[in-house]
C-alpha positions as CSV (number, residue, x, y, z in Angstrom):
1,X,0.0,0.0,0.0
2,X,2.5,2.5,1.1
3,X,4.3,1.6,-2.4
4,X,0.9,2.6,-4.5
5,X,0.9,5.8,-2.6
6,X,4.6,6.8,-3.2
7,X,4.1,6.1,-7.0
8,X,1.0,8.2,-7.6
9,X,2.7,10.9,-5.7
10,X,5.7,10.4,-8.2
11,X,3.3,10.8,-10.8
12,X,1.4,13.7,-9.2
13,X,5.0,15.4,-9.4
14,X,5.9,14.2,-13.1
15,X,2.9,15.7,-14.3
16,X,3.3,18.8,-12.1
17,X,6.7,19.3,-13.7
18,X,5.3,18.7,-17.1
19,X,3.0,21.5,-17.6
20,X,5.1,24.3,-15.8
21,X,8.0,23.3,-18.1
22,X,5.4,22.8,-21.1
23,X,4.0,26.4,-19.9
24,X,7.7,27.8,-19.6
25,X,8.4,26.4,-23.0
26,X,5.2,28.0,-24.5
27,X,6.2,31.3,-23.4
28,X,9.6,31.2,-24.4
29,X,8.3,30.2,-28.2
30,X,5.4,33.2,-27.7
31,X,7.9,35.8,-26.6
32,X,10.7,34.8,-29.3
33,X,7.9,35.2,-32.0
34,X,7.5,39.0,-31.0
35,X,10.9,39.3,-31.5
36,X,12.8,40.4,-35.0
37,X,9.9,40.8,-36.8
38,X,10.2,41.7,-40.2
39,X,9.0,45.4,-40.9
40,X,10.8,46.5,-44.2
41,X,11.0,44.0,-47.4
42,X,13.5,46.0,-50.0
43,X,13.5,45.1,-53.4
44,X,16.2,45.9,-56.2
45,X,17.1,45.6,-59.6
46,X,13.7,46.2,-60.9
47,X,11.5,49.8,-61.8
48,X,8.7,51.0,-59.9
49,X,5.8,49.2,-61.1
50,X,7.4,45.6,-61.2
51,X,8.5,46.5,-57.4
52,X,5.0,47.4,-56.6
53,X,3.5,44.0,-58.0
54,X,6.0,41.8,-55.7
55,X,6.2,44.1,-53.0
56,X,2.3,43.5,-52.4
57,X,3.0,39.9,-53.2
58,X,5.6,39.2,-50.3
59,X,3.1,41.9,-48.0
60,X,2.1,38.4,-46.2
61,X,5.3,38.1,-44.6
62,X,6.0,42.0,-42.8
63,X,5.5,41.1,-39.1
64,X,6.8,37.7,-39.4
65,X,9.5,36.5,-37.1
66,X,12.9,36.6,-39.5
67,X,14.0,33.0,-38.2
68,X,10.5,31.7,-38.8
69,X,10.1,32.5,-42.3
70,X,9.5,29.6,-44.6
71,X,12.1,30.6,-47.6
72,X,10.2,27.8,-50.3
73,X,7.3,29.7,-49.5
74,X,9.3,33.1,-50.2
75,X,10.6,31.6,-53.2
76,X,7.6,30.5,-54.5
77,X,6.2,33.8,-54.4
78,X,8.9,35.0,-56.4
79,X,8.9,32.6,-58.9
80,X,5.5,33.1,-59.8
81,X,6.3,36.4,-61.2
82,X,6.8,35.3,-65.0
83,X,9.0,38.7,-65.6
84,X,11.9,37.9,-63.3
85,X,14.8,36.1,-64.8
86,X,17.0,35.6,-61.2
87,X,16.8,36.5,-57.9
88,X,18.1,36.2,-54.3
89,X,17.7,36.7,-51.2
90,X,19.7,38.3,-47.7
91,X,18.4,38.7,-44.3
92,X,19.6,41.7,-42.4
93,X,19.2,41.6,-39.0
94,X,17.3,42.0,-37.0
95,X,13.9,42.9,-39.2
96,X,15.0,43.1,-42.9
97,X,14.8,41.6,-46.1
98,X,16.5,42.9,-49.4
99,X,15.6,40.6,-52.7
100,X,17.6,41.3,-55.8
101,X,16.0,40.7,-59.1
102,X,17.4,40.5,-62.5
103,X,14.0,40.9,-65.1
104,X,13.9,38.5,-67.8
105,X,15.3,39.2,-71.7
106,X,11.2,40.3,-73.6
107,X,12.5,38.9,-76.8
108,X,8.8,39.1,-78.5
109,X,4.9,39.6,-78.3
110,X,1.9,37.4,-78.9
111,X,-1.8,37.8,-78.4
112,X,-3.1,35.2,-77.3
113,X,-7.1,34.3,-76.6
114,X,-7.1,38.0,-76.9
115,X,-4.9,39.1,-74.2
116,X,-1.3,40.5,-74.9
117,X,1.9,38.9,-73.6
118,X,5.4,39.7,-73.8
119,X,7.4,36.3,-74.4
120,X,10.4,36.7,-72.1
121,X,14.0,34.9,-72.8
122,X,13.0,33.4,-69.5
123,X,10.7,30.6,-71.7
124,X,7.8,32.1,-69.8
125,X,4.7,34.3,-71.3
126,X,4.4,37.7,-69.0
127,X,1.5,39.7,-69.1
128,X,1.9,43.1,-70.8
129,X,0.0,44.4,-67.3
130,X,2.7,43.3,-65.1
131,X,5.7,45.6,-67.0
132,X,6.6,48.7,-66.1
133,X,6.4,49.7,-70.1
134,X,5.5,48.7,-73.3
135,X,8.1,47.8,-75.8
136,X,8.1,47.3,-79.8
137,X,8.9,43.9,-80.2
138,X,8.9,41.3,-83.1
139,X,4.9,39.9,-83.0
140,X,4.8,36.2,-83.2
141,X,1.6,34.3,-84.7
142,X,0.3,31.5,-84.3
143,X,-0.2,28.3,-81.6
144,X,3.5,28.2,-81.3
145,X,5.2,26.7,-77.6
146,X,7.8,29.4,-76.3
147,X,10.6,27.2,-76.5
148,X,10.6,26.4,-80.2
149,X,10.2,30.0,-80.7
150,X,13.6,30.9,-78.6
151,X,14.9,27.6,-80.3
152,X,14.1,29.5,-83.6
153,X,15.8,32.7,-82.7
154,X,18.9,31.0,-81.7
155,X,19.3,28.9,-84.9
156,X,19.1,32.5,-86.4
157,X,21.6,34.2,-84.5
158,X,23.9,31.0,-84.8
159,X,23.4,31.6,-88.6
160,X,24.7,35.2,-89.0
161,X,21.0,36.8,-88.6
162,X,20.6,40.0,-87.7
163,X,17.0,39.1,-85.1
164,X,16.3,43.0,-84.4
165,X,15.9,43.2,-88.1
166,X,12.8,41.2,-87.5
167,X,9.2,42.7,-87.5
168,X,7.0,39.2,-87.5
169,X,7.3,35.1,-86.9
170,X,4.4,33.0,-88.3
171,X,4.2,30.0,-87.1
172,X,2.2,27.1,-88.9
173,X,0.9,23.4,-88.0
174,X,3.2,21.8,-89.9
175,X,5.9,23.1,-87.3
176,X,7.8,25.4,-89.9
177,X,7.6,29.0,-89.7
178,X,7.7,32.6,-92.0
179,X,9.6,35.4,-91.2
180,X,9.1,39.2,-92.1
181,X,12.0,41.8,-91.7
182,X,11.2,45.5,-91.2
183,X,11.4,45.8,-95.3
184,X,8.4,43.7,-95.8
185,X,10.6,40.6,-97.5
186,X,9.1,36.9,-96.0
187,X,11.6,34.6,-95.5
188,X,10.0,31.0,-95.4
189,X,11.8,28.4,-93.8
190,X,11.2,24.8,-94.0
191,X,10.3,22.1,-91.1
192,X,13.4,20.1,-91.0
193,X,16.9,21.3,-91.9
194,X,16.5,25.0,-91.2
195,X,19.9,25.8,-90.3
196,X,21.4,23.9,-93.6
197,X,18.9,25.8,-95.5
198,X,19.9,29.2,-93.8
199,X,23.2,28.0,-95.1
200,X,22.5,28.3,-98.6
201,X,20.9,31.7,-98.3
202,X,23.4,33.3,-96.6
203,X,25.9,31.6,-99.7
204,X,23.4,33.5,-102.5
205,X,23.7,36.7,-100.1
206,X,27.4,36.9,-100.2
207,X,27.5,36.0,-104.0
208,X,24.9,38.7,-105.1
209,X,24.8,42.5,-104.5
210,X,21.3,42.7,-104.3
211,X,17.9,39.9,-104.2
212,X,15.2,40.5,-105.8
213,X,11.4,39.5,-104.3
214,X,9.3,39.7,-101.8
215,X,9.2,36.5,-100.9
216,X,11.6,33.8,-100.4
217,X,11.5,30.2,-100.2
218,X,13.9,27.6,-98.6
219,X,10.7,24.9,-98.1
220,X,12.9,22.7,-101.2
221,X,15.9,20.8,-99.5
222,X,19.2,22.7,-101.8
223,X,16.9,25.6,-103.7
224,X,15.7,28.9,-103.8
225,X,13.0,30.5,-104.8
226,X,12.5,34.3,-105.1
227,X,9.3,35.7,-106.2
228,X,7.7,39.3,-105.9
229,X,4.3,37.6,-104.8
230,X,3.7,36.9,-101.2
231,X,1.6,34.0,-100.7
């Protein structure tokens, strides 16, 4: 009997010590939440309407403890911003954050189910909305995917072509495209073998002074056909 009466006092004592140190513990976390909150989030590298956008975006973290901060969560914010290109992040102690931001490359522009986008080097589509201007850049038609349109612009530039020359890409189902340089001449290109056909025209540009036509077509593997029709 006295055995059964020493253990539940034992017990009486264990729980006892339980909830003052689970009640200590609690107010240590409570009080070390109130402390370092974050009250300034400084962004750079960007203008004043981009800052905005992510500014109000990361908004949900001022007042957050800076130890506590979940930094996939941060990051996820940021990469849902379809105009950045790069960023990173620094903490300064005790209540600051500062984000640099490098904005993505807007190599072209696409309407699409009738809402403008910019198509950024970034391989992402950015609404015209979210940019702190608008530019004049190439317009690209057609249900094209972003990355065989940057796929296209690098076989150009890997070619000798001069891309900021270009006023329009057409793209077509057959997965070839048209282009149109600011002079109004259509260069078509065929599906396959582009670059060896951008060969061959760059050959008959060094070997003439001048090319007459409108139009002209690499679609036949090895010829060239110049007409003043565009079709």
């Amino acid at each position: 009997m006295p055995q059964l009466i020493n253990k539940k006092k034992i017990y009486f004592y264990l729980l006892i010590l339980l909830l003052l140190s689970s009640t200590f513990n609690f107010n240590i976390i409570s009080k070390f939440k109130k402390l370092n909150l974050i009250n300034d989030i400084n962004i750079a590298g960007i203008g004043e309407k981009e800052k905005n956008i992510l500014q109000k975006n990361l908004s949900i973290f001022i007042n957050k403890n800076i130890f506590l901060i979940n930094r996939e969560e941060f990051l996820k914010i940021l990469k849902a911003n379809s105009f950045l290109e790069s960023y990173s992040i620094v903490k300064i102690f005790p209540s600051k954050i500062l984000v640099n931001v490098k904005k993505t490359k807007l190599v072209g522009m696409a309407i699409l189910d009738g809402e403008k986008f910019y198509i950024g080097k970034n391989g992402k589509l950015i609404e015209v909305s979210s940019v702190e201007k608008e530019y004049n850049l190439p317009q690209v038609f057609g249900n094209f995917k972003v990355h065989e349109f940057l796929n296209l612009q690098e076989i150009l530039n890997s070619n000798g072509f001069n891309i900021q020359k270009i006023k329009n890409y057409y793209y077509f189902k057959s997965n070839r495209w048209d282009i149109k340089n600011n002079d109004d001449v259509i260069l078509k290109l065929p599906s396959k073998n582009i670059q060896h056909a951008l060969r061959n025209y760059q050959s008959l540009l060094r070997s003439s002074k001048s090319i007459d036509g409108k139009l002209i077509d690499l679609r036949i593997k090895n010829k060239i056909i110049l007409t003043d029709e565009k079709k």
